[in-house]
C-alpha positions as CSV (number, residue, x, y, z in Angstrom):
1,X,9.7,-49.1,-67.5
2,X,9.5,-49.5,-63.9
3,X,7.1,-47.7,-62.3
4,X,7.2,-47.4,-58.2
5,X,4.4,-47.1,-56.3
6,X,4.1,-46.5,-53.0
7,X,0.9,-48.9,-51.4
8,X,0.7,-47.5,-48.3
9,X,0.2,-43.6,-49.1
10,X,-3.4,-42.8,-48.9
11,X,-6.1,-42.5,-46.6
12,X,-8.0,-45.8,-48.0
13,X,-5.2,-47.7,-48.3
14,X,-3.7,-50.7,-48.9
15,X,-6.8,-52.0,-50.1
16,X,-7.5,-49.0,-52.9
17,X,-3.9,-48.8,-53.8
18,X,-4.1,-52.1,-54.7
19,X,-6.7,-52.4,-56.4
20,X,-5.5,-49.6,-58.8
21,X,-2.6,-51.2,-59.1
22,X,-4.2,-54.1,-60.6
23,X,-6.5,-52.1,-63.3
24,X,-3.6,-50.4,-63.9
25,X,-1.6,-53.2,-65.4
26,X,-4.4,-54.2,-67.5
27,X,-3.5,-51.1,-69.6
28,X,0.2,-51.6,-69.7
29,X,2.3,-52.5,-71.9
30,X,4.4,-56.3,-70.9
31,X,7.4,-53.7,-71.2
32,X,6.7,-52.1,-68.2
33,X,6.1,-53.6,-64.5
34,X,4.8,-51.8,-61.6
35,X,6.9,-52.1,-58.6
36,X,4.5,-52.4,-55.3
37,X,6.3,-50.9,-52.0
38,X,5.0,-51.1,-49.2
39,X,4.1,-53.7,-46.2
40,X,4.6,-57.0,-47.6
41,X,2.0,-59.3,-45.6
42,X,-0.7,-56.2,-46.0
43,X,0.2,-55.9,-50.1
44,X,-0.2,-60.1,-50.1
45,X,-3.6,-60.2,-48.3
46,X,-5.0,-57.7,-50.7
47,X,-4.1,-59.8,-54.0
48,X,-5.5,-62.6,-52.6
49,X,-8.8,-60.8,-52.2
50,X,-8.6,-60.3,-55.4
51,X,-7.5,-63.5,-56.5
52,X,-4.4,-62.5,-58.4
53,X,-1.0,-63.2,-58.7
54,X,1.5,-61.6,-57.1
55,X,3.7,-62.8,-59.7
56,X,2.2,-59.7,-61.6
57,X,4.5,-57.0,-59.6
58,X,7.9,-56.4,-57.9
59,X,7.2,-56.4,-53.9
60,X,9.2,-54.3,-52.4
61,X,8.7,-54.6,-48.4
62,X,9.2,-52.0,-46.0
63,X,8.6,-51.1,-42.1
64,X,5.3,-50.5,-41.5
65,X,5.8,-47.1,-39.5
66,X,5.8,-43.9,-42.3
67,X,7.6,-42.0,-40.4
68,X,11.0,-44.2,-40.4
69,X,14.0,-44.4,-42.9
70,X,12.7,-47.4,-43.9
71,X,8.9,-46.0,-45.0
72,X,7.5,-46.6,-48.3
73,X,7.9,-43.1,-49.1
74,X,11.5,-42.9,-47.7
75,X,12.4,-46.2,-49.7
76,X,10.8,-45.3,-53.2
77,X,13.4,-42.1,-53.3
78,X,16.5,-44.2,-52.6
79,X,15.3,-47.1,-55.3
80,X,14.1,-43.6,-57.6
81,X,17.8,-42.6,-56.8
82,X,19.7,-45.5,-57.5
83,X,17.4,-46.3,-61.0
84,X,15.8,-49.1,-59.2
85,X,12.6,-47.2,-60.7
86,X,12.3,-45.0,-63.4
87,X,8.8,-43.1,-61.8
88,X,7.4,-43.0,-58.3
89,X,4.2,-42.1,-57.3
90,X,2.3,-42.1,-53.8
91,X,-0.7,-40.3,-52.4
92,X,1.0,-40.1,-49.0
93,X,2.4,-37.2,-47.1
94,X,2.6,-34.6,-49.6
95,X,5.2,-32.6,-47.5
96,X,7.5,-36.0,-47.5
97,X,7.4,-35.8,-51.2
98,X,8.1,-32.6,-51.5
99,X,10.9,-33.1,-49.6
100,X,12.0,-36.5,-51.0
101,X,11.9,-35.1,-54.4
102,X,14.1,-31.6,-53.8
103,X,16.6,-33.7,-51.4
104,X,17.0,-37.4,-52.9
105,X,16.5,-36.4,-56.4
106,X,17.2,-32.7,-56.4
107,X,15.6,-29.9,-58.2
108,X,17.0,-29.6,-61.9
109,X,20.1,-27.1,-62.2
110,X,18.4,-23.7,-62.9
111,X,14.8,-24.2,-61.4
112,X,13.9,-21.9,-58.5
113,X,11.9,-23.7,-56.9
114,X,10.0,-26.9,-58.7
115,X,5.9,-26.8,-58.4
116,X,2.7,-28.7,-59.0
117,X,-0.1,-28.2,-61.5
118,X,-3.8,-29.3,-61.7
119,X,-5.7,-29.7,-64.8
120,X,-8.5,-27.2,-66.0
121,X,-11.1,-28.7,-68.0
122,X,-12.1,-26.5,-71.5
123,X,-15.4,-26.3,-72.3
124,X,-14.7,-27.3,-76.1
125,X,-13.3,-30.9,-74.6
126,X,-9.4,-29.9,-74.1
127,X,-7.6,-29.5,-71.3
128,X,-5.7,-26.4,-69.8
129,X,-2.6,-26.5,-67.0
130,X,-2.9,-24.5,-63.8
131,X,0.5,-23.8,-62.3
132,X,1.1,-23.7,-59.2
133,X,-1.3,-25.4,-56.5
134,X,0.3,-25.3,-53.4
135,X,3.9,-26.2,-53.7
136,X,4.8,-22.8,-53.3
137,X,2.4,-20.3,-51.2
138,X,4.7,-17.4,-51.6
139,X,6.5,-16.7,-54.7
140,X,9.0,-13.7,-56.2
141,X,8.5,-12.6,-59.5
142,X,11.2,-14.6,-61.2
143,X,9.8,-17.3,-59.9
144,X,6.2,-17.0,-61.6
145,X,8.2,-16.3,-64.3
146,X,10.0,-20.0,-64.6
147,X,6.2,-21.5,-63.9
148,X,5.7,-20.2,-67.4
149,X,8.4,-21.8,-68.8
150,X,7.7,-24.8,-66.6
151,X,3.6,-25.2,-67.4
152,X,4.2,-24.2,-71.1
153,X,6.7,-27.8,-71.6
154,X,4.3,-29.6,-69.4
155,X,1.2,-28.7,-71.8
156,X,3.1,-29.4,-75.0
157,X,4.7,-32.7,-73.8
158,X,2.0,-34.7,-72.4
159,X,-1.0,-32.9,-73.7
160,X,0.2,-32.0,-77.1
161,X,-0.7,-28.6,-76.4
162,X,1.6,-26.8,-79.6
163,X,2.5,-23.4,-78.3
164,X,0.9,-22.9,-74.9
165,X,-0.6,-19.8,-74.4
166,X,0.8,-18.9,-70.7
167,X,-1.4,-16.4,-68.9
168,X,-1.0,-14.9,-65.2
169,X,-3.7,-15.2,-62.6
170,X,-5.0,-11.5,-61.8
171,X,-7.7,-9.5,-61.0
172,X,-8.0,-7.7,-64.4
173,X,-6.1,-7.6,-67.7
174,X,-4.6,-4.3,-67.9
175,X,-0.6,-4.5,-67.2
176,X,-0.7,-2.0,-63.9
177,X,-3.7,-4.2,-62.2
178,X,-2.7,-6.8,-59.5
179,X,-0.5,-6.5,-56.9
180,X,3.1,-6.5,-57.0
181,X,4.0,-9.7,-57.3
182,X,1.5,-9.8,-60.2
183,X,2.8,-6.6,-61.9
184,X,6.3,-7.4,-61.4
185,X,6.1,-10.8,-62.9
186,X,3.9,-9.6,-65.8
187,X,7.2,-7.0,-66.6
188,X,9.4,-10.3,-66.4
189,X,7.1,-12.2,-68.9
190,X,6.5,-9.9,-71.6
191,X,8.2,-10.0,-74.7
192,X,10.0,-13.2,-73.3
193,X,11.4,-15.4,-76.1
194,X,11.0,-19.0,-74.0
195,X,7.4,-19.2,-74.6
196,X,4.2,-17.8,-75.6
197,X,3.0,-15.0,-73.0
198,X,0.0,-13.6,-73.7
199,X,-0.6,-11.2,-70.6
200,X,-2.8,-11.5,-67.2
201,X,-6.2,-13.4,-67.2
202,X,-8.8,-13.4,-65.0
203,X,-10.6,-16.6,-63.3
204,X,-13.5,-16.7,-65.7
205,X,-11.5,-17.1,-69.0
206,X,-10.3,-20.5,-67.1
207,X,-12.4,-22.7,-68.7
208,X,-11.9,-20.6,-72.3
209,X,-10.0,-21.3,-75.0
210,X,-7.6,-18.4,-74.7
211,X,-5.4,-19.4,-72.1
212,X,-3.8,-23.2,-71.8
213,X,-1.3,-22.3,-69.0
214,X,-2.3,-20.4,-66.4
215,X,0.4,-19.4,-63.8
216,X,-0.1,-18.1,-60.0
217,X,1.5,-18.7,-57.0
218,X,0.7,-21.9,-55.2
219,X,-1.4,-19.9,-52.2
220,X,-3.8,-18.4,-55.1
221,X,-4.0,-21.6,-57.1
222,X,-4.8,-24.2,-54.3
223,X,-7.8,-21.7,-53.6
224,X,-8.8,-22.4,-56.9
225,X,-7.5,-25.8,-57.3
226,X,-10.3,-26.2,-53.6
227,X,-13.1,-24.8,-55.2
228,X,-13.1,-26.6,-58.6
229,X,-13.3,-29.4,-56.4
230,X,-16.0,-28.2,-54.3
231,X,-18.1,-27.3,-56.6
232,X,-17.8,-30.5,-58.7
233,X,-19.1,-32.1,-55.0
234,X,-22.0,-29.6,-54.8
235,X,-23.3,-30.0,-58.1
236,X,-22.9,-34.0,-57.8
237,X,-24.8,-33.9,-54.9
238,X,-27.2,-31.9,-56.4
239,X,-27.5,-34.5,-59.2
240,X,-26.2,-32.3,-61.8
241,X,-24.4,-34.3,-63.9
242,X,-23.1,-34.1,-67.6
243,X,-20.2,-34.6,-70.1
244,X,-18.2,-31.2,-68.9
245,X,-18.7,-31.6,-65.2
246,X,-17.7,-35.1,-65.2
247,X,-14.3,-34.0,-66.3
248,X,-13.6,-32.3,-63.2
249,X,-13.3,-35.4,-61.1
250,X,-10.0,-36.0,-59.6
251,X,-10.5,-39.6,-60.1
252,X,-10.1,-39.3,-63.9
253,X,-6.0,-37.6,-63.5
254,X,-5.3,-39.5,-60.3
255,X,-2.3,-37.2,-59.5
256,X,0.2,-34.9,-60.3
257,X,3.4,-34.8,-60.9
258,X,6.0,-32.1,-59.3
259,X,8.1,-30.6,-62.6
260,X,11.4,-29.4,-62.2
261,X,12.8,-32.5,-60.7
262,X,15.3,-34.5,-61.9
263,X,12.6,-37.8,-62.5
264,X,9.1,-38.6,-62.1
265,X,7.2,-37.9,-59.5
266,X,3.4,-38.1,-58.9
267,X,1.4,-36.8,-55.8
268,X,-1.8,-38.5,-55.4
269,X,-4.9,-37.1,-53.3
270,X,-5.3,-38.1,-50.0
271,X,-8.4,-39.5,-50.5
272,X,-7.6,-41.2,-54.0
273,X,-9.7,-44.2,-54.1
274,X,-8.7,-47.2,-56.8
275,X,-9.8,-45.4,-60.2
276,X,-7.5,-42.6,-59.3
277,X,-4.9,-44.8,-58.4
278,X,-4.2,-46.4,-61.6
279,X,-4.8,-43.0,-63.4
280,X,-2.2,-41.8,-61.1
281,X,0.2,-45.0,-62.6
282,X,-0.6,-44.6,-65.8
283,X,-0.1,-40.7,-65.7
284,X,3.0,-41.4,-64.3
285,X,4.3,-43.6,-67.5
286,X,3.2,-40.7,-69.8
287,X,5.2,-38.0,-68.0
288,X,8.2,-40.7,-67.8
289,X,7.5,-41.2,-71.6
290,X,7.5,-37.6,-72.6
291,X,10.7,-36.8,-71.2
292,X,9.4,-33.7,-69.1
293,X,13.1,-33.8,-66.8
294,X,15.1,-33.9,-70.0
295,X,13.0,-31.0,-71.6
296,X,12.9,-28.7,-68.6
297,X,16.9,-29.1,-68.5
298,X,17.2,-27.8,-71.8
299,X,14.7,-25.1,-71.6
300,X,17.7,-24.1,-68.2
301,X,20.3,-23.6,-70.2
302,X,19.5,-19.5,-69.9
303,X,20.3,-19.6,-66.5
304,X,23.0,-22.2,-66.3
305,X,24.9,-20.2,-68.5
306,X,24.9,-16.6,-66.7
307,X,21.6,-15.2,-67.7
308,X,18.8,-14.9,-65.1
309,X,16.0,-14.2,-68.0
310,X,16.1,-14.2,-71.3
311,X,16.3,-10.4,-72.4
312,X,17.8,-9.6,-68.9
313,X,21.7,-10.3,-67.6
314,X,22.4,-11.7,-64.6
């Protein structure tokens, strides 16, 4: 497998990019080669520092200006494209992935609008999907309702998750609470025969072992995605430290990556430092592994053939 990787997205890099590069490739297999893109003399001065051998990766060079067709961003889309690479991930402009990824690669035939996820840690040691976190701010109902479908492959694929329970974000659990986006989407989901929907949730059964997809729109759950992360900072800080809170450092998923694509993409934090780099690498080789674009285009084939849901025509 080839696995791009942008070297210049990020705000401490090339160094930490680098460097996660390297620990990364101490955990591949000699079957798959991380392919470095970025600026060449920068992505040179850092191996040395680190006394390594460039012979390691594929350098890819690029302009040193992100903004121009010839970024690293611009550049891992066309070699994603053209099968150059089989994954790319970056922790650059998230808006120029997003766009890279529903214009070079294009959104998978069916899929409303593709989205992000972030990973809720369970108290009993698993891990739940939260779906979406800021891809899309506003959402129709229909839309909430392929997130299911979307977070419910993503669980079972790469987290061996077997029949996902999907729940929706609200404010209670009755079917009339909410607003309407909320009670329309609920109407969509129930009784749906493309995966497991077992009705609204609220924000403390998130870390519970009833819910393992948890769908919103991406305004909601980048609110929530903000404070998870805010208060892992507070209670760091605070030297509260143990097994369960550890798992809620960004560091330890490194990205994630934006489903209902046609490939693999990662998005990185901004301020990823080297651990979540290669976490963001190797993350990337599992999604490419687990086929997550070849599932979701099977799970399309309701609208691709004439039906907008399941139990409804088009």
């Amino acid at each position: 497998m080839n696995i791009g990787f942008d070297v210049m997205g990020g705000d401490h890099a090339p160094s930490a990019s680098v460097a996660g590069a390297l620990l990364a490739s101490k955990e591949l297999s000699a079957d798959d080669r991380i392919v470095l893109i970025g600026h060449e003399k920068r992505i040179h001065e850092q191996l040395e520092s680190h006394a390594a051998d460039p012979a390691m990766f594929d350098i890819v060079p690029t302009k040193a200006f992100s903004q121009k067709p010839g970024s690293s961003i611009a550049l891992g889309f066309k070699m994603l494209k053209t099968k150059e690479i089989d994954s790319f991930s970056s922790a650059g402009n998230t808006g120029a992935m997003l766009v890279g990824s529903i214009y070079g690669v294009n959104a998978i035939k069916g899929v409303i609008r593709p989205a992000t996820t972030s990973i809720i840690p369970k108290e009993n040691g698993g891990v739940g999907v939260l779906i979406d976190v800021g891809t899309n701010p506003d959402c129709k109902p229909d839309v909430l309702y392929q997130f299911g479908l979307l977070g419910s492959i993503y669980a079972k694929c790469v987290y061996g998750i077997k029949n996902p329970a999907v729940g929706l974000l609200n404010i209670g659990e009755e079917a009339d609470k909410g607003n309407i986006l909320c009670q329309s989407a609920y109407r969509l989901m129930k009784d749906n025969s493309d995966y497991h929907f077992i009705g609204n949730v609220e924000s403390r059964e998130l870390f519970k072992d009833r819910v393992d997809v948890v769908v919103t729109d991406g305004f909601t759950g980048n609110i929530v995605l903000k404070n998870m992360e805010t208060m892992f900072r507070m209670l760091v800080k605070r030297g509260h430290m143990d097994e369960f809170i550890a798992r809620f450092n960004y560091e330890k998923y490194g990205g994630t990556p934006i489903l209902g694509i046609n490939s693999t993409v990662l998005i990185g934090h901004g301020i990823s430092n080297d651990m979540a780099f290669k976490n963001m690498i190797l993350h990337s080789r599992e999604v490419y592994k687990a086929g997550i674009a070849d599932q979701i285009r099977l799970a399309m084939d309701h609208y691709t053939q004439g039906r907008l849901f399941p139990d409804e025509e088009a």
